[in-house]
C-alpha positions as a Markdown table, in Angstrom:
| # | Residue | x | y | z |
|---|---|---|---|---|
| 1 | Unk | 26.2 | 2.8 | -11.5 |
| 2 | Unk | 22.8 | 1.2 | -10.3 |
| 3 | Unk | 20.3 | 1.9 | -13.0 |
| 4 | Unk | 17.0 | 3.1 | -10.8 |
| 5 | Unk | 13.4 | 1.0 | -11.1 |
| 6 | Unk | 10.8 | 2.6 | -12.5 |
| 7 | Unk | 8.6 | 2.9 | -9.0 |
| 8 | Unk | 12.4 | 4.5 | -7.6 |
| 9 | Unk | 12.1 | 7.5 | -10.0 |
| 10 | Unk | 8.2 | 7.8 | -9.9 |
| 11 | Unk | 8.8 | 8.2 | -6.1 |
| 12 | Unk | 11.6 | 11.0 | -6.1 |
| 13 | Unk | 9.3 | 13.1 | -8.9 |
| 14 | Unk | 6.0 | 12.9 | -6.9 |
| 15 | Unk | 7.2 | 13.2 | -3.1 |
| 16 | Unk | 7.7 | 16.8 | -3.3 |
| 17 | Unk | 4.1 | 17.3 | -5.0 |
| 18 | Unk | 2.1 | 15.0 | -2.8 |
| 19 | Unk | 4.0 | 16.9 | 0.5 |
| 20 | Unk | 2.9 | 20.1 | -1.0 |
| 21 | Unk | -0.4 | 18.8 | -1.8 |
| 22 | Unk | -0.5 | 17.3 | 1.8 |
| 23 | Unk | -1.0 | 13.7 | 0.3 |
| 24 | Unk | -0.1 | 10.8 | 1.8 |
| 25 | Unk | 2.2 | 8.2 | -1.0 |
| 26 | Unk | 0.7 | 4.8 | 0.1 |
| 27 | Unk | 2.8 | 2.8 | -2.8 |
| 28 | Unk | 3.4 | 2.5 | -6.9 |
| 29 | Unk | 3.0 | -0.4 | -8.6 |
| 30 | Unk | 4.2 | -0.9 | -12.1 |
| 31 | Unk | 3.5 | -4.3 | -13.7 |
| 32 | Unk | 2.3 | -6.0 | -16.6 |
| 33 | Unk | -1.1 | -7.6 | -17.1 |
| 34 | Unk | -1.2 | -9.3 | -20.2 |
| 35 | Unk | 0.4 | -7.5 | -22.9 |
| 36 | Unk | 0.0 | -4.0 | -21.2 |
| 37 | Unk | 2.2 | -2.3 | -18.2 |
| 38 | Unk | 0.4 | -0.2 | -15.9 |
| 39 | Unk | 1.8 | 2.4 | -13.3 |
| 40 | Unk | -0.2 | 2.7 | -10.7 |
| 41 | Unk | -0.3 | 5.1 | -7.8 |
| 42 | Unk | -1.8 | 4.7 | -4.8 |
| 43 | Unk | -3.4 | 8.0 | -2.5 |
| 44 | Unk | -4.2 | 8.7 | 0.8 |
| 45 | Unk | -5.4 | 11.9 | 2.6 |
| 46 | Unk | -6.0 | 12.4 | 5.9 |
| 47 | Unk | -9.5 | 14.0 | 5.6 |
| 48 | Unk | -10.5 | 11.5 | 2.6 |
| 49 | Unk | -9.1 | 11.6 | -1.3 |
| 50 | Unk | -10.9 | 12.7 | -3.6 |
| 51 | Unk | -11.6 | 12.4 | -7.6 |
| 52 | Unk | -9.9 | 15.9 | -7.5 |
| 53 | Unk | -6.9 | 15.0 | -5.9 |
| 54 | Unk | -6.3 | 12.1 | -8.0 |
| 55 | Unk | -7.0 | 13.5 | -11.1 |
| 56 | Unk | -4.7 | 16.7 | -10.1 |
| 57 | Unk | -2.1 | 13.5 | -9.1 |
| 58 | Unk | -2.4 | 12.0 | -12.5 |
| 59 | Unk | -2.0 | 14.8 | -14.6 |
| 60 | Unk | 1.0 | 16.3 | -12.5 |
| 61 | Unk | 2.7 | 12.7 | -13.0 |
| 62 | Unk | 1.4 | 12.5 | -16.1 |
| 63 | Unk | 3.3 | 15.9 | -17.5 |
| 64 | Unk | 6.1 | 15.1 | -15.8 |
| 65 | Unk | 7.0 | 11.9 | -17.3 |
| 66 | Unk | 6.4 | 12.9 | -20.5 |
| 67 | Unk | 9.2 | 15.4 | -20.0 |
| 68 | Unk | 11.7 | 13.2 | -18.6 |
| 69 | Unk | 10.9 | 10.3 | -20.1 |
| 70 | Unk | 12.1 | 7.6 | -17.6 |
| 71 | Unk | 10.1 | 4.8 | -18.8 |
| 72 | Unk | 10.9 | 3.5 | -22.2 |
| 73 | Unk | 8.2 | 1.3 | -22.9 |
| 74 | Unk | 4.1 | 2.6 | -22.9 |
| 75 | Unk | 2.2 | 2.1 | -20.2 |
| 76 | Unk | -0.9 | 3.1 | -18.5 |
| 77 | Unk | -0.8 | 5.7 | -15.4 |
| 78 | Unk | -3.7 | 5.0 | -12.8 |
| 79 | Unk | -3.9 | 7.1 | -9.6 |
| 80 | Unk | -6.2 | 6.3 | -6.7 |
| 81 | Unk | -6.8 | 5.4 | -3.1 |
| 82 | Unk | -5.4 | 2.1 | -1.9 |
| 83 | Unk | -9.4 | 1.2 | -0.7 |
| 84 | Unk | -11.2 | 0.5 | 2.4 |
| 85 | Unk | -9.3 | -3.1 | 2.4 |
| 86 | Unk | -6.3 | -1.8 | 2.1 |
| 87 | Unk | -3.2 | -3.3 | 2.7 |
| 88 | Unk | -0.5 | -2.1 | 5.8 |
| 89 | Unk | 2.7 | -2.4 | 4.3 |
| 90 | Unk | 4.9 | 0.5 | 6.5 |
| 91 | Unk | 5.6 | 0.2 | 9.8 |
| 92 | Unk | 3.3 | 3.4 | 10.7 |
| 93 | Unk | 0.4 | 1.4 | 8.9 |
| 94 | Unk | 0.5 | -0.8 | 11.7 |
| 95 | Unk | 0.5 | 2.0 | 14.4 |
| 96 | Unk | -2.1 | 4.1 | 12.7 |
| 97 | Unk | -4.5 | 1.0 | 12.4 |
| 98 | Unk | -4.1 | 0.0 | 15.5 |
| 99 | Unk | -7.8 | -1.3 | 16.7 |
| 100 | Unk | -9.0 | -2.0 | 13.1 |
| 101 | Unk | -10.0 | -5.7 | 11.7 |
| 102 | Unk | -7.3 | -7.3 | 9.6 |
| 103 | Unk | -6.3 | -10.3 | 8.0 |
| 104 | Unk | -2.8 | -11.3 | 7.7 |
| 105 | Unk | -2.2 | -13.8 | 4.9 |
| 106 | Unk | 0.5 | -16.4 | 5.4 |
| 107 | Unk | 3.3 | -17.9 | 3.2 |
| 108 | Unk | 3.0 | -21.2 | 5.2 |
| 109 | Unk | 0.8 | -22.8 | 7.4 |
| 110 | Unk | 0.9 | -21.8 | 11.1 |
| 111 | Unk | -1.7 | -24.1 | 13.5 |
| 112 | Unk | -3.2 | -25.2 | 10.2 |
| 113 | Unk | -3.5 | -21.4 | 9.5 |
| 114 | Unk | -3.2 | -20.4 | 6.3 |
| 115 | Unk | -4.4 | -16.7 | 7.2 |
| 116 | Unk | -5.7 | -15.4 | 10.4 |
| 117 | Unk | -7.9 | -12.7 | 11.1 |
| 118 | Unk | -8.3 | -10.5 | 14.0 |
| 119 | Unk | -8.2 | -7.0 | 15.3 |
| 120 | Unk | -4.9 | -5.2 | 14.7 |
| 121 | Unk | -2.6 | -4.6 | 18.1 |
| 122 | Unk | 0.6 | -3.3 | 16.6 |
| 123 | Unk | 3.6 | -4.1 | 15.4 |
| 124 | Unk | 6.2 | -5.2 | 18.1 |
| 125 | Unk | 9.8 | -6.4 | 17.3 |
| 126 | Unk | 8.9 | -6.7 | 13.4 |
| 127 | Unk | 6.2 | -9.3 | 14.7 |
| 128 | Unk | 2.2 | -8.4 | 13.9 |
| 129 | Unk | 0.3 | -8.6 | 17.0 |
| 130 | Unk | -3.0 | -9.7 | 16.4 |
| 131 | Unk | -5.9 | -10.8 | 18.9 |
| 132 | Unk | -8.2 | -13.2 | 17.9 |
| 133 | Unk | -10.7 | -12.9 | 20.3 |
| 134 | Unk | -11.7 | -16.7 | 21.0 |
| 135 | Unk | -8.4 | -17.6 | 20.3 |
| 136 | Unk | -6.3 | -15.2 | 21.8 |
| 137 | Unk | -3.4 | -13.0 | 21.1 |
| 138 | Unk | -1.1 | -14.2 | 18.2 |
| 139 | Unk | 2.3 | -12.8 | 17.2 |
| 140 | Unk | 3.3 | -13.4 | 13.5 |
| 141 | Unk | 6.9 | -12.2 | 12.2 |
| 142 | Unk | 6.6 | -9.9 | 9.3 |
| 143 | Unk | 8.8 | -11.3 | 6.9 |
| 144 | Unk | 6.0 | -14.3 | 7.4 |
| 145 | Unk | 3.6 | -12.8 | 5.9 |
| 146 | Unk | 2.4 | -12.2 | 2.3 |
| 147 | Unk | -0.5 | -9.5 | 3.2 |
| 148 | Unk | -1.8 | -8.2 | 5.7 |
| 149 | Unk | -5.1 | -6.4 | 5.0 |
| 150 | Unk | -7.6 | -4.1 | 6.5 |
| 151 | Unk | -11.4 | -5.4 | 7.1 |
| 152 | Unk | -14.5 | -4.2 | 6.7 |
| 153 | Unk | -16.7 | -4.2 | 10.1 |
| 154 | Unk | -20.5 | -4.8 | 9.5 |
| 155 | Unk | -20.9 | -5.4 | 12.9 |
């Protein structure tokens, strides 16, 4: 049998809370920075997350691992909102942004592009629509792309 990652079994244990809790699971991370591992878990909320709701997140999580004990090794657990400059990863990332600034980071060059910045279109046929205004509408394939951002407008 396929032993499960770590972000695998953090999912299945806080699904059912976040649903109940009306929390939207944006991703988990776990990595290692140096000589520490960190889990992190990363919020959103239709009407806005709060310190509350993350702090409620963390020590729901928090409990709960320490009675399974999935994860072997120590760690630090860090709950919180992806940010305003977020990154789409999901497929309804790209619908629900839809209008919104972005930049899309590229593995390779394209035009002598390295990353390309525009306002979010959609997603069609696994291919980020983007329209760069001066430069026009560009369509990148997903599996392209390293990261694909959300903006901040100061217009």
């Amino acid at each position: 049998m396929k032993k499960k990652r770590v972000v695998d079994i953090v999912e299945e244990i806080a699904l059912p809370f976040l649903a109940e809790k009306k929390l939207e699971l944006v991703e988990i991370e776990f990595v290692k920075e140096g000589q520490y591992r960190y889990l992190r878990v990363y919020l959103d909320k239709e009407d806005g997350l709060s310190l509350d709701d993350c702090q409620e997140v963390s020590q729901y999580l928090s409990e709960r691992l320490d009675q399974l004990d999935p994860i072997k090794e120590n760690y630090f657990l860090e709950v919180s909102s992806p940010g305003v400059e977020r990154p789409l990863k999901k497929d309804k990332d790209f619908e629900k942004y839809k209008g919104r600034l972005i930049e899309a980071r590229l593995y390779h060059t394209l035009n002598g592009e390295k990353a390309i910045n525009g306002k979010l279109l959609g997603l069609k046929d696994n291919k980020i629509v983007i329209d760069r205004e001066t430069k026009g509408i560009i369509e990148v394939a997903k599996d392209k792309v390293s990261l694909v951002k959300l903006l901040i407008n100061f217009d």
